[in-house]
DRENZAPA-405601 format. One record per residue (C-alpha): residue in three letters; x, y, z. Coordinates in steps of 0.25 Angstrom, whole numbers, plus 5000, padded with zeros to 4 digits. Layout:
REM residues N
alaXYZ/...
//
This chain:
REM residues 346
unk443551425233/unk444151505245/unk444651655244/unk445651695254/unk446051845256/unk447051875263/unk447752015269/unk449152015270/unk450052085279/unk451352075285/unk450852005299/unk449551935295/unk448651885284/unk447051915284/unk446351805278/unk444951815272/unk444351675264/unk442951675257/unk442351565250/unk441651575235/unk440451635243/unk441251755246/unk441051695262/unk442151735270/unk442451595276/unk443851625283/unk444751735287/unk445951745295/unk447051835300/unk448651755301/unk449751795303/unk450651815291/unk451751705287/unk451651595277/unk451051495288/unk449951595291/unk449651625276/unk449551475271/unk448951425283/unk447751505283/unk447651485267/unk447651325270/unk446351335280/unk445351385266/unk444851275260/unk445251255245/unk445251315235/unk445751455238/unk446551585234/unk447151675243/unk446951825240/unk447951935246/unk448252085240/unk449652115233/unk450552165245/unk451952135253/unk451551995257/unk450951955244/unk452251895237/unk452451815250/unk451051755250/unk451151715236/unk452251645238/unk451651565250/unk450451545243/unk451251475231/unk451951405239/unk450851335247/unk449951325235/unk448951425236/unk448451525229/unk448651665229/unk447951785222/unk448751915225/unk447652035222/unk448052165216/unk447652265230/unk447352375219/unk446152305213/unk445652255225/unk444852385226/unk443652325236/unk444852285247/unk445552435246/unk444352535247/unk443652455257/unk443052545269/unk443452415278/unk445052395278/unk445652285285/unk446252155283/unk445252055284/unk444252125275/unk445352145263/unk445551975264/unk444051975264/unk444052055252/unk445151995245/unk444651855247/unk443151905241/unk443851975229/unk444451855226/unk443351785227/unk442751885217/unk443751895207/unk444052025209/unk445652005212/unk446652055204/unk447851965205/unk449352005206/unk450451925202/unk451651885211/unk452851815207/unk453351705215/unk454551625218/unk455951655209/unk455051765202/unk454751835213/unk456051845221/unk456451885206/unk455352005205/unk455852035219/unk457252055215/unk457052125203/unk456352225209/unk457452255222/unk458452265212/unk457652375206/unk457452435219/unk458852445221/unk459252505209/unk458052615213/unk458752625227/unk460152625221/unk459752755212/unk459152805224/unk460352805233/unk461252855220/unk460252975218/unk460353005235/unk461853025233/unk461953105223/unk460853175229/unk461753205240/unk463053265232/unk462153355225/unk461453405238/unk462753455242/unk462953525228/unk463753405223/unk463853385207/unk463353245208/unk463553165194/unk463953005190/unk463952905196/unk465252905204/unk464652965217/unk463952815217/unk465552745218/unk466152705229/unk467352755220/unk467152895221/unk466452915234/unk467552965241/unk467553065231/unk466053105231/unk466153115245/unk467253215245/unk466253325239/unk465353315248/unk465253405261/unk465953305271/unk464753315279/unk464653195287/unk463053175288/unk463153195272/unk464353105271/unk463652985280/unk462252995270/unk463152995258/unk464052865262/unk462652795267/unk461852815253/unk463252775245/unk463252635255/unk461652645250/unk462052615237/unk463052525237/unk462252435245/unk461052465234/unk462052455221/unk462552315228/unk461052275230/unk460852315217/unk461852225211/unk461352105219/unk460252105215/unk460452115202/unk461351995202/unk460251905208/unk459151965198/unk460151905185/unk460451765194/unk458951765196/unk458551795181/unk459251665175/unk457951595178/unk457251695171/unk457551675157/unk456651785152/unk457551875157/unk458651855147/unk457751855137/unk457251985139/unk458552045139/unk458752015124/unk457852135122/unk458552265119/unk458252365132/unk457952245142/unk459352225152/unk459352115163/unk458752205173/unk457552255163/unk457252105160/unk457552045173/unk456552145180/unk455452115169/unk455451965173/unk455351985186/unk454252085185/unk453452005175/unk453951865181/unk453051785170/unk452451825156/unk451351755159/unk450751845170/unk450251925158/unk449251885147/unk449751985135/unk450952095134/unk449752195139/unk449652145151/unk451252145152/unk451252285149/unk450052335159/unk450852255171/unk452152335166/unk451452465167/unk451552485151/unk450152435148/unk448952545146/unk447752535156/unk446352585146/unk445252595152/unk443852615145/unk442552625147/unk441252615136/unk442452575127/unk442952735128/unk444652705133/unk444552825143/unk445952805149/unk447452735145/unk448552745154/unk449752645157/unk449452545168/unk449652575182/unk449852465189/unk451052395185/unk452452335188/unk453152475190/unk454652405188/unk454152305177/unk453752465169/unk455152525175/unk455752415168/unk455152395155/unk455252565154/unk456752545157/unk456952425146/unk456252535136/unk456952655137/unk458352565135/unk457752495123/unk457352615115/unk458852645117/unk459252505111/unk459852515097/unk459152405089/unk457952365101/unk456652355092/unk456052415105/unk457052545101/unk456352565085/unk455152525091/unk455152665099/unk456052735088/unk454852705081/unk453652755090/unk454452885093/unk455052905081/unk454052865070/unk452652865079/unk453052975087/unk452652895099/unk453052975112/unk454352905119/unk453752855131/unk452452785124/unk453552695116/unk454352685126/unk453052615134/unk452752525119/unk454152495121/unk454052455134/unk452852375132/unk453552315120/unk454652265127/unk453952215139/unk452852125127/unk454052085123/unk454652015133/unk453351975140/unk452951905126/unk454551845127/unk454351775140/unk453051725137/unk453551655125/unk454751625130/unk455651695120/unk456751755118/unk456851925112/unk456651935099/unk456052065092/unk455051995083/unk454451965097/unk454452105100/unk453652145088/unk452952025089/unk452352085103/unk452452215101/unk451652215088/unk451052085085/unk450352075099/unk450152225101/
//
């Protein structure tokens, strides 16, 4: 068996290869491009795995590397501890190091989507970026109306209806005037990238029938379910519904030691939108007449005296079980399936 680590950047690829010995038998610099990449790979002797650190070019080389065959371990850089606080720094020690650490074990691997589901992750995620930039700008203008002591309310400063209007009580200042018309262009252009994305997210999400079916729960719109899938992209990446709940950031971290639990926190490394998302699909839920998600926090906060945000977090978890144990199964919503999950398993 071959180890290769490799060290990616933008212009070249460092390449360090050892053997089961632990020998360093090969190691090259190339420059970086698909034909550079492969054809370094081709020159070690089979078999081999390729080991690079999650990064800007990561997605790309796991795309070439399944489109050639090979195979290709992307390493979480925050495990990877020996690599980070070395004393020596550079490029071809960190493939060296890679390439030995796989050797030994010692890598943690990430998961990357590939194909379809990646271009789907990808566009789930701008159109969230946009939405976030198309607050942004909203906020910049009225921001401005009320720097010049301008009661600032609604959302009719936004229309290109009433704009005329909004302009009139501003100080006819022409450097205010020009930054005003220019963040007002800003989000137009954001609003009509926002809609455009949105139409391909629905056009794409036909060949993802899960999607659908995680909209018959009560809380879960297109875009909560659309962005689920994508950020999930298989239930099988999981082995059980707590390994679900620690990549969402809704799983606890316990640490122990001489069986004394000396510490319980939420996990801290997790898929920030994924947890946005799932905290989003909550808090409309519990405001669902009729969702069994809704009795089920009535009932913590009500009857248990459970604190509002710890049942909003079991609900969250509740929901996210339920539609991970959905798709696995192949099924479509049912509430038995939510008991079943949230009480049977847990």
């Amino acid at each position: 068996m071959h180890y290769i680590g490799m060290d990616g950047h933008i212009t070249t690829l460092e390449f360090a290869v050892v053997n089961e010995a632990g020998q360093l038998v090969k190691a090259d610099r190339v420059a970086t491009s698909v034909n550079g990449f492969i054809g370094f790979v081709k020159t070690v002797p089979l078999p081999r795995t390729i080991y690079m650190e999650e990064g800007t070019l990561a997605a790309w080389a796991l795309e070439t590397c399944v489109r050639f065959g090979e195979k290709l371990v992307i390493a979480d850089p925050k495990r990877n501890h020996w690599i980070g606080s070395s004393g020596q720094k550079e490029d071809p020690v960190d493939a060296l190091k890679l390439a030995q650490l796989g050797r030994g074990g010692y890598i943690k691997e990430i998961h990357h989507p590939v194909g379809q589901r990646r271009r789907f992750r990808e566009l789930m995620t701008a159109y969230h970026d946009t939405v976030r930039s198309t607050t942004r700008i909203k906020n910049k203008i009225k921001a401005r109306f009320r720097q010049n002591g301008i009661h600032c309310t609604g959302a009719t400063v936004y229309s290109p209806t009433y704009r005329e209007e909004w302009n009139g009580k501003l100080p006819q200042e022409t450097t205010l005037l020009l930054i005003l018309e220019g963040l007002w262009r800003q989000l137009e252009q954001s609003e009509l990238t926002e809609k455009e994305l949105l139409a391909a997210a629905k056009a794409q999400a036909k060949h993802y029938p899960e999607i659908k079916h995680f909209q018959a729960l009560p809380g879960i719109g297109f875009i909560h379910a659309a962005t689920i899938s994508a950020m999930l992209e298989t239930p099988y990446r999981f082995a059980d519904k707590k390994k679900v709940w620690m990549y969402a950031g809704l799983g606890i971290m316990t640490r122990s030691s001489g069986g004394k639990v000396y510490s319980e926190k939420l996990s801290t490394d997790y898929n920030r939108l994924l947890k946005y998302t799932l905290k989003q699909a909550a808090e409309t839920t519990i405001q669902t007449k009729g969702s069994p998600f809704r009795r089920k926090y009535l009932d913590m906060t009500l009857l248990h005296r459970t604190a509002p945000h710890r049942a909003k977090l079991t609900i969250a978890r509740d929901m996210l079980a339920t539609m991970w144990a959905m798709w696995r199964k192949g099924e479509k919503y049912n509430p038995e399936i939510r008991e079943k999950v949230a009480y049977k398993q847990g």
